[in-house]
N, C-alpha and C positions, 0 to 999 in steps of 0.2 A: 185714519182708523177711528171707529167711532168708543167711546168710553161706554160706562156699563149704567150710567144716570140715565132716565126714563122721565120723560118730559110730557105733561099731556094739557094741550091749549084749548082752551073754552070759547068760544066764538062766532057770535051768526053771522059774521058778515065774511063772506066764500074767501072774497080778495087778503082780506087780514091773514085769515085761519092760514092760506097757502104760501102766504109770502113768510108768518112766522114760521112755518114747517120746512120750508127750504131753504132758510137763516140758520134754522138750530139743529137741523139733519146731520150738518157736517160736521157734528161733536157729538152730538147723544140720541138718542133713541127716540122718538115723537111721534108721539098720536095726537089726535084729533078731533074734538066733537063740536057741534053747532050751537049748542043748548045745556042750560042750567039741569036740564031733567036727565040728558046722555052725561051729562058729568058725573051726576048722582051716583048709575047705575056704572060707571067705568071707576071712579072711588070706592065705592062696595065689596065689587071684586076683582080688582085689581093693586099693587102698588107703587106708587110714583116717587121720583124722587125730587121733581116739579112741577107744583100748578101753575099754569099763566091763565087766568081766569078778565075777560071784558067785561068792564063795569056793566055796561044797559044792555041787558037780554031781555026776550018777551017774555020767558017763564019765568026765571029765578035770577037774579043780576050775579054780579061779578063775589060781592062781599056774605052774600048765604051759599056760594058754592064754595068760596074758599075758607069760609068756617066749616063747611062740612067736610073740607078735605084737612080743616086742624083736627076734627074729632074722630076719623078715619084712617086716616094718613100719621105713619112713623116720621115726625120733624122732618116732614117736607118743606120744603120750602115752595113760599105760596106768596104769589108776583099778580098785583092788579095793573091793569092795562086799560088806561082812559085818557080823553081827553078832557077831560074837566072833573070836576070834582064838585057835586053836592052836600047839604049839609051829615048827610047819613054817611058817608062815603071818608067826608071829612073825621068824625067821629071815629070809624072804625081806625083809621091808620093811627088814630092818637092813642089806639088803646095799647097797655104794653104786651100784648102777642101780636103787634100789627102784622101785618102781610109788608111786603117790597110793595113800592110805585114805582111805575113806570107809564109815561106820559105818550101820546100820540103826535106826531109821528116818532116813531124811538130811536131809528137810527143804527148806531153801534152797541144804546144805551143796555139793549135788551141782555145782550149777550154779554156785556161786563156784569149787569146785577147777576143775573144766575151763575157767571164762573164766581165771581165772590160771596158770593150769598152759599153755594155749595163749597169751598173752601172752610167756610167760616162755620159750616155744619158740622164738617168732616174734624173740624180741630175741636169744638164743643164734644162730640162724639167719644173721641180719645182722652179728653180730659176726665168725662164721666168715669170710659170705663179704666181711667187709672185710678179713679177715686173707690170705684167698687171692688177692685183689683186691691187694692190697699185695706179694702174694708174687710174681703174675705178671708186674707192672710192673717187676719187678728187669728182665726181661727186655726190656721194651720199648726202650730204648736200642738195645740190640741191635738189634732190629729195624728201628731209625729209621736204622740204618747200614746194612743191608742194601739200601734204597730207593737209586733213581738216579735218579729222576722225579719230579713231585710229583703223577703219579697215584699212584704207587705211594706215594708219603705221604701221600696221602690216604685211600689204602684201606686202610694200616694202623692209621691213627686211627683210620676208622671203627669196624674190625672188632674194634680192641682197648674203643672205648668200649659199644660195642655189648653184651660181653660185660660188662659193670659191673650192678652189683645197682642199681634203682630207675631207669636211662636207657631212656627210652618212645621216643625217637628219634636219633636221628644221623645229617647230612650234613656236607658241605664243597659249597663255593661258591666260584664261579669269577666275580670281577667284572672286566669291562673295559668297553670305551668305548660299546659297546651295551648294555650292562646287567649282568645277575645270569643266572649258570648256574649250575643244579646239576650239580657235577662226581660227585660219588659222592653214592649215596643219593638218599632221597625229599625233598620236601618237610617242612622242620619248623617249624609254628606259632609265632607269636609269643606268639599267646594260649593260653593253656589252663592246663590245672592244671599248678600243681608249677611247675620252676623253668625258666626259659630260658635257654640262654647263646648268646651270638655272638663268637669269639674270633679274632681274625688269627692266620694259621700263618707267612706270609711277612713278609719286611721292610716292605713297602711297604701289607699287610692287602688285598689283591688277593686272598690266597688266606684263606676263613676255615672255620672248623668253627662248627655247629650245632646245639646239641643240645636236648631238653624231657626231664625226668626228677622225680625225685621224693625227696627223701630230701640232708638236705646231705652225706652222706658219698659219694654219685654225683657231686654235683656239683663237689664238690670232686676227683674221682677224673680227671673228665673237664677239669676245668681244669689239674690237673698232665698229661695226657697232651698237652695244647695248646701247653703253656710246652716241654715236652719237644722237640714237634715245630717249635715255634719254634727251640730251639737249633742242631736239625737245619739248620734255614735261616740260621744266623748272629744271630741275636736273641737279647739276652737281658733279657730282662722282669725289672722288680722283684717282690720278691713278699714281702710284710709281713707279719705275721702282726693280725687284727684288732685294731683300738682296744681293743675291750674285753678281750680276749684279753691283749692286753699291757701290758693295768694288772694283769689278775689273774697272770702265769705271769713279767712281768717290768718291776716297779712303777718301777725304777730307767732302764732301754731309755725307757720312756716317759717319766718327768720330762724325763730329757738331751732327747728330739725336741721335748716340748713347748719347753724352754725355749732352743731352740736357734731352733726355730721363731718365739717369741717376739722371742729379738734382730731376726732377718731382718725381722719384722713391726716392731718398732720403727723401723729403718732407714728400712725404707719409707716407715713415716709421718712420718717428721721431714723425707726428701727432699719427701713429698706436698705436705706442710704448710709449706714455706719456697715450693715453687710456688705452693700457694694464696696466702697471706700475702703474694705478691708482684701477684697477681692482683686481690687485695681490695686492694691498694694502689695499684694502678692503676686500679680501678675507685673509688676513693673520691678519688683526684685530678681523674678526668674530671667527679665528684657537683662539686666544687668549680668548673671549669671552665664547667659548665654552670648553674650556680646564678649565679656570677658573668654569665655571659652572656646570660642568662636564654631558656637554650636549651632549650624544653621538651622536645625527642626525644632529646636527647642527655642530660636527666638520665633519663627513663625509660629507658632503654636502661645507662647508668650503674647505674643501685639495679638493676636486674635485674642485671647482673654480678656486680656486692655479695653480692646474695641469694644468687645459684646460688653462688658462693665461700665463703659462709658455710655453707651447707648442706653444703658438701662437707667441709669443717672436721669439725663435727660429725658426722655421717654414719664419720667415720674415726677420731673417737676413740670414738664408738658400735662399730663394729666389732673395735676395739683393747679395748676394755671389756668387751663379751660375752666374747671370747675367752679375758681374760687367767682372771675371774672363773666362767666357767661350763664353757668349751673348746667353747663354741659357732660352729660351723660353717654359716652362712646362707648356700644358694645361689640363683642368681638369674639371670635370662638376661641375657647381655652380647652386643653387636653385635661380631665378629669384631677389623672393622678399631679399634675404640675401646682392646680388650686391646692390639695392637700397637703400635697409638700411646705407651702408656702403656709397656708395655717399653721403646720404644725412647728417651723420656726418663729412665726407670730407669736403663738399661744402656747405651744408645746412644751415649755419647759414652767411656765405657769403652773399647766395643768400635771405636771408631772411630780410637782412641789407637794401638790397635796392629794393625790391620786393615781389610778392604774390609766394609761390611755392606752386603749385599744382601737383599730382600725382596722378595719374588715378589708379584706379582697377586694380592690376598687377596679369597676368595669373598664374595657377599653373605649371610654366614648369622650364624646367635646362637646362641651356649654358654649350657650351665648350670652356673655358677661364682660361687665364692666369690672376689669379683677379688683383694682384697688376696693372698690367698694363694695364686692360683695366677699371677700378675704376680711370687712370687717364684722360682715355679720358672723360668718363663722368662726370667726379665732374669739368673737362675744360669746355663741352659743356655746365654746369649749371650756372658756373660763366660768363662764354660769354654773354649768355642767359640774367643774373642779371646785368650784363653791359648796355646792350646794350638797358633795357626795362626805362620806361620813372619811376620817384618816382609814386609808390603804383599799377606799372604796374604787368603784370603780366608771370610767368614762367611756362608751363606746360611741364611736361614728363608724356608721355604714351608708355607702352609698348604694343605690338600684336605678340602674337606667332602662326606659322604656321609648317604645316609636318615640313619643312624643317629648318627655320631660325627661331630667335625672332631679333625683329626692337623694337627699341629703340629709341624714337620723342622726341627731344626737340622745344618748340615753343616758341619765346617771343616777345613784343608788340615793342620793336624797329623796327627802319630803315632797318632792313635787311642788307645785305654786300652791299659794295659800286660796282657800273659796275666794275669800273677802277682796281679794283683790284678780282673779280669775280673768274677768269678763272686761277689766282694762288693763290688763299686763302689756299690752304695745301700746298703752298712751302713754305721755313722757309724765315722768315724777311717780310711775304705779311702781312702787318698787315691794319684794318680799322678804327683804333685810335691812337692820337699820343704818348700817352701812353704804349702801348700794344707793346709788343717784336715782334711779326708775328712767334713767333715759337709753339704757342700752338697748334693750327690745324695742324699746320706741323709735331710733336709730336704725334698727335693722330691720322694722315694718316700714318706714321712709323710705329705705333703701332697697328694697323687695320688688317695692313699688315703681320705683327709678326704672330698677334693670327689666320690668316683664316678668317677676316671679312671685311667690307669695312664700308666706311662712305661718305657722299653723303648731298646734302644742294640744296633747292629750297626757294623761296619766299612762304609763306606762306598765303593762300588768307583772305585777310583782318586783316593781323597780320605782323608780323616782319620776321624773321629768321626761316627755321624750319631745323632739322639738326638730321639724320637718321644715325643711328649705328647696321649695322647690326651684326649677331654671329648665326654659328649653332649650333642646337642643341644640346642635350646631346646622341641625335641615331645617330647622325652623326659623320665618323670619321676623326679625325683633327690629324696629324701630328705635332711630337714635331719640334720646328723651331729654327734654331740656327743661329745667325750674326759671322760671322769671326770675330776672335778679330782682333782690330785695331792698336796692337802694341802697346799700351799703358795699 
């Protein structure tokens, strides 16, 4: 199958011109001329995406057609083809826009310079336009301040992501009570090549952007322009830099998360494990009770409670073990209301110490999560929450589940986060009390990150702090995630 590169070879002598044409046919596109003066006029109006140009012609030689196809020609690539070399000749290749050499007879030579020589175009090419892509986005704030509607924010995302090197599509999406509108733009696939994103613009993920593209430096372009337009709306999203990214650019960032993450994970499981332990203890008085009485449903029922406590024992320091030893990350589908239950023996009586805890109608649906570790973000988000609310204020968590994700609302009647520290609230040590380490949201943006979810914090209208955790689904699939051990 031939590719969409357009080759056009310069050449009077019939034998050369034919044999190159029937070499390079079976990859790209080739034409043909005899003469320095037919190159001219096929340079003029047409464009190529190679010249192969013969040093000695009778009109015009090999090095004044192939500067004419540098001053006509879009970063072709331009290939002389000689068997020797004069002083003039010699000259030109030394200048720094030189043309390729390629010697007589050439062989295989031909066809290795121009697959590398176009290679090496195609990757200059994407570098440029990630560097003008970078350049333009200066301006995009701008423009998100210009907007006063969130049509008009939506059709500036579009139109800016739209413009991005390797993006195949971009909409935004309008979801309410009857369903899914496309507010700007066409429809964009969930399946297909290259990569997908679905990204909330608003607080509440009612309003989202949509895009299919190709290339991770698009998709990274298009998710910085979403977090942009998020801020626009009062949101502001964590945003980490990869696991593995940040063992390799900052070995030290990532010990502190893991091992801070670690404490939180041990806490846990000593609170787990004195629950079970109490569980297995009462389930092994009622084994007595019933042995004694020689009550046979009440010891079956009895060793079954034993069992299930015992497995969950294990099952926790199984968990605790992978982690501590590999940084292994196992996700799994969990039943909504079961995460909540277990927050609220977590944290629940914390938050109950200094506040009203409320908990809304929780959906009938299932997450893909790593419990232990995402049970610590929220039983943090609840205690924050209980902090931060004033005596007999109040704490709510609601959850909303949709196709794709379940969101997760914490709300509470405090001051909200302070400006001055806003913009690094999940970096470790940002803290908004003099009390408070500053590593617990930076803990629970590590670990966001682990399980496939993000977490996200706006001012809450007419209340304190509201603080979103998102997780998909249980149809959705989530990849097991592993952190390099840190050498310790």
């Amino acid at each position: 199958m031939k590719i969409s590169a357009r080759i056009l070879v310069v050449d009077d002598d019939d034998h050369v011109r034919e044999a190159l044409v029937d070499e390079l046919s079976v990859s790209y596109l080739v034409e043909a001329v005899a003469s320095g003066g037919e190159a001219f006029d096929a340079l003029s109006t047409q464009q190529y995406d190679v010249v192969i140009s013969d040093l000695k012609m009778p009109d015009h030689d090999g090095i004044e057609v192939l500067e004419f196809a540098r001053q006509h020609q879009r970063d072709a690539v331009r290939v002389l083809l000689t068997g020797y070399l004069d002083e003039r000749a010699h000259r030109a290749l030394l200048s720094p826009d030189a043309p390729y050499k390629v010697g007589k007879p050439w062989h295989d030579e031909i066809e290795v310079v121009v697959q590398r020589a176009l290679e090496q175009r195609d990757t200059t090419r994407r570098l440029n336009a990630s560097v003008e892509d970078a350049l333009e986005l200066a301006t995009f704030d701008e423009e998100l301040r210009r907007t006063s509607t969130p049509m008009e924010l939506c059709e500036t995302v579009v139109r800016r992501a739209l413009t991005v090197e390797g993006v195949l599509a971009c909409t935004t999406i309008a979801r309410s009570e009857v369903g899914e509108h496309t507010f700007i733009g066409g429809q964009v696939a969930k399946d297909g090549p290259g990569w997908y994103l679905d990204l909330p613009l608003d607080a509440d993920g009612d309003l989202r952007v949509r895009a299919r593209g190709i290339g991770d430096g698009g998709r990274q372009l298009v998710t910085y322009l979403a977090h942009r337009a998020q801020r626009r709306c009062g949101v502001l999203e964590a945003r980490v830099s990869s696991v593995q990214s940040a063992v390799a650019g900052g070995q030290r960032v990532n010990h502190l998360m893991r091992q801070a993450t670690l404490g939180a994970l041990t806490s846990s499981l000593l609170h787990d494990l004195a629950s079970t332990v109490q569980a297995m203890s009462a389930a092994l008085g009622d084994l007595t009770i019933a042995v004694d009485e020689h009550d046979t449903a009440m010891l079956t029922e009895a060793a079954a409670d034993a069992r299930a406590a015992g497995e969950e024992i294990v099952q926790l320091f199984v968990q605790m073990r992978r982690f501590i030893r590999d940084g292994e990350v196992t996700t799994k589908p969990i039943r909504i209301i079961d995460l909540v239950q277990r927050a609220g023996r977590l944290a629940g009586g914390y938050v109950r110490e200094r506040a009203q805890l409320r908990v809304a109608e929780l959906p009938d649906a299932t997450v893909v999560v790593s419990e232990p570790l995402f049970l610590q973000v929220l039983a943090n988000l609840l205690r924050n929450a209980a902090n931060a609310s004033p005596t007999h204020g109040i704490v709510d968590l609601k959850v909303v589940a949709n196709d794709d994700e379940v969101v997760f609302t914490v709300i509470d009647d405090g001051p909200g986060v302070a400006p001055g520290i806003a913009d690094q609230m999940f970096e470790a040590f940002a803290s908004n009390t003099a009390e408070g380490t500053g590593l617990g949201l930076a803990i629970s943006a590590y670990v966001m990150q682990l399980v496939g979810g993000r977490i996200a914090y706006r001012r809450a209208a007419d209340r304190g702090a509201c603080f979103t955790v998102s997780l998909p689904r249980a149809n959705k699939r989530v990849p097991t995630t592993t952190i390099p051990p840190t050498g310790d």
